[in-house]
C-alpha positions as CSV (number, residue, x, y, z in Angstrom):
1,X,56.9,-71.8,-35.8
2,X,53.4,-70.5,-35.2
3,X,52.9,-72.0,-32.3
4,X,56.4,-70.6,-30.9
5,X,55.2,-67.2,-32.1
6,X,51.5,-67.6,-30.2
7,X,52.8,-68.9,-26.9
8,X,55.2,-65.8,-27.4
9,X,52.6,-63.8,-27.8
10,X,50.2,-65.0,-24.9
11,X,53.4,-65.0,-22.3
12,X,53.8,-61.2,-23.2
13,X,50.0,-60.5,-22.8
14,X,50.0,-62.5,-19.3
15,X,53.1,-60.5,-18.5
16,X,51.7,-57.6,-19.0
17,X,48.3,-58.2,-17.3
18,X,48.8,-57.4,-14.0
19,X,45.9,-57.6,-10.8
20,X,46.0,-54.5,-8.6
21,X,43.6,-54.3,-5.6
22,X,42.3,-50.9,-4.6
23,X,43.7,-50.1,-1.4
24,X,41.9,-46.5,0.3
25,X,43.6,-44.0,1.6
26,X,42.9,-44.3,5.0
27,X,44.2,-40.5,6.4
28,X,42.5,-38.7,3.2
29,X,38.6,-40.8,4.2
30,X,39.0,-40.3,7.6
31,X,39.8,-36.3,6.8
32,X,36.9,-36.0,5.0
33,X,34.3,-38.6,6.9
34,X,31.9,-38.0,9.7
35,X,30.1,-40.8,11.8
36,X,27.0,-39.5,12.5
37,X,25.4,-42.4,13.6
38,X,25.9,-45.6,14.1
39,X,23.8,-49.1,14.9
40,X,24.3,-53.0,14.6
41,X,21.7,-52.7,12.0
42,X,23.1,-49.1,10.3
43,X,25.7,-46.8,9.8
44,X,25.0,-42.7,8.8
45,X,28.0,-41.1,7.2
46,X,28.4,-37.4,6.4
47,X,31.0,-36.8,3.6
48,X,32.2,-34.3,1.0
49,X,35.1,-33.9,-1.6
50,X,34.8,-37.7,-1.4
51,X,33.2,-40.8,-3.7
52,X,30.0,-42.5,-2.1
53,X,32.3,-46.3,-3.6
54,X,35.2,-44.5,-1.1
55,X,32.3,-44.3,1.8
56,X,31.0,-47.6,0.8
57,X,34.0,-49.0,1.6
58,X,34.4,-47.6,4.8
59,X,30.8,-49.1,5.6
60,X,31.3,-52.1,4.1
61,X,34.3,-52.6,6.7
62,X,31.9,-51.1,9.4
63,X,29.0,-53.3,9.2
64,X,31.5,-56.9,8.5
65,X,33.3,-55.9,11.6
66,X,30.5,-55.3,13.7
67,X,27.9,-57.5,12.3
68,X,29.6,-60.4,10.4
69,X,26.9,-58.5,7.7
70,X,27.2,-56.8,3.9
71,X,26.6,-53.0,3.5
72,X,23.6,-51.6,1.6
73,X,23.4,-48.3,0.1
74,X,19.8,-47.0,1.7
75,X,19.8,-43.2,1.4
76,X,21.9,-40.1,0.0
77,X,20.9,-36.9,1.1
78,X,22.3,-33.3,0.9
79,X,22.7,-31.2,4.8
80,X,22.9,-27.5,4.9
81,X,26.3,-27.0,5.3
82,X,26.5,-28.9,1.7
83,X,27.5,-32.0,2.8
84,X,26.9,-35.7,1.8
85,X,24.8,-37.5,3.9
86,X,24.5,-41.2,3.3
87,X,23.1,-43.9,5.1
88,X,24.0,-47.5,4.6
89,X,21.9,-50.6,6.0
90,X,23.9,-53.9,7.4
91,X,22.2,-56.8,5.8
């Protein structure tokens, strides 16, 4: 009976567990992201009312596309329009 009651009880939890892989809004980044320059060895960004993981992405995609390389976080910065500057190195 208790091992009814623990397979029971694992089946539900496995059930329940489910895997969801974050997919970006692609129209909502691309609203809010600037290319300001770009290089087989780095990419610049300029972003606001966004994430730097939501940028990341974007360069992370950039530099594997281009490169067959990973994306590095180098630099975050601020402009004077208040925007986020960020500047990733492919590696």
């Amino acid at each position: 009976m208790k091992k009814i009651l623990f397979l029971g009880i694992i089946t539900a939890l496995c059930a329940c567990s489910t895997t969801e892989v974050f997919e970006p809004e692609y129209n909502r980044l691309a609203a809010h992201i600037n290319v300001v320059r770009q290089t087989s060895k780095y990419v610049v960004y300029e972003y606001s009312d966004i994430r730097i993981d939501e940028v990341a992405t974007v360069a992370a995609v950039y530099c594997n596309e281009h490169c067959g390389k990973v994306a590095e976080l180098y630099d975050i910065g601020l402009t004077k329009e208040h925007r986020r500057r960020a500047t990733f190195i492919c590696r």
